[in-house]
N, C-alpha and C positions, 0 to 999 in steps of 0.2 A: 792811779794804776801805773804800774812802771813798763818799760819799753827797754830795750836792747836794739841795734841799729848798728851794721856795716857798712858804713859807705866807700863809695869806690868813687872819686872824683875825677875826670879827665880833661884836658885840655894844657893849656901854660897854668900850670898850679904848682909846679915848681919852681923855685927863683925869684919868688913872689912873698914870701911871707906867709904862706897860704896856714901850715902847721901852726904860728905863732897867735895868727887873729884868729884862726881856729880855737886855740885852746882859751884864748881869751875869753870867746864868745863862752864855749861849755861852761868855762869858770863863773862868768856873768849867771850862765843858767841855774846852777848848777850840778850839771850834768859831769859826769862821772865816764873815765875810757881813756882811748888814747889817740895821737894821729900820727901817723908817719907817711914818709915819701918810697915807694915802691921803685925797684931799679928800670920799671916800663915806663915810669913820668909820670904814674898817677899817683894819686896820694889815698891814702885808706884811714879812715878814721872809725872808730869803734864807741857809740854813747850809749849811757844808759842812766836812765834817769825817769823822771814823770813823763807821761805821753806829751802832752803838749808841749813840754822843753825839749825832749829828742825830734821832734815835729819842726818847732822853730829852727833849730839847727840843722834839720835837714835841710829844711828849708833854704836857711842860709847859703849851704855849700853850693844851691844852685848858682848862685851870681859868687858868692865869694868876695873878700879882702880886693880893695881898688890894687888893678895892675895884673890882675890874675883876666883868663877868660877861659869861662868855663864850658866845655861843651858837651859834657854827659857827665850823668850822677847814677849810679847805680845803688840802689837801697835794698837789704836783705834783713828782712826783720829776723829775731832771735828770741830764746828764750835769756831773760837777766841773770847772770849769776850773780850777781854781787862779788866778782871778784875785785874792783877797782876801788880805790878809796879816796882816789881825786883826778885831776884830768892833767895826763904828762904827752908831752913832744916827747916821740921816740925815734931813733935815728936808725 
């Protein structure tokens, strides 16, 4: 079954790498979207992919890439469009 997934990440998640082992990880999943840095300091990342691969990667965002600290994850499920065809850092 496939999933869609907004995350909203808060804490030090910028300055951190946080978008880079992000997409590493999705790439790893195969998970499908994008992550970018918002001008408030949180970072917003968009997967879509099988349930339990968008699951682990939410998962993930709660601790995050060593050097980050994360202190809220807000998660907004969706319907999947299939609009994405790979997982990119958007600035």
């Amino acid at each position: 079954m496939s999933r869609r997934a907004r995350v909203l990440v808060s804490g030090r998640v910028q300055g951190v790498g946080f978008r880079f082992y992000t997409r590493d990880e999705a790439r790893r999943h195969g998970i499908a979207g994008y992550v970018r840095n918002l001008p408030d300091g949180r970072v917003e990342a968009v997967f879509e992919g099988d349930d339990g691969s968008v699951a682990a990667l939410v998962n993930w965002c709660r601790s995050g890439p060593p050097g980050s600290r994360v202190t809220a994850v807000e998660v907004a499920d969706g319907t999947p469009t299939g609009e994405f065809d790979s997982f990119d850092v958007r600035r």
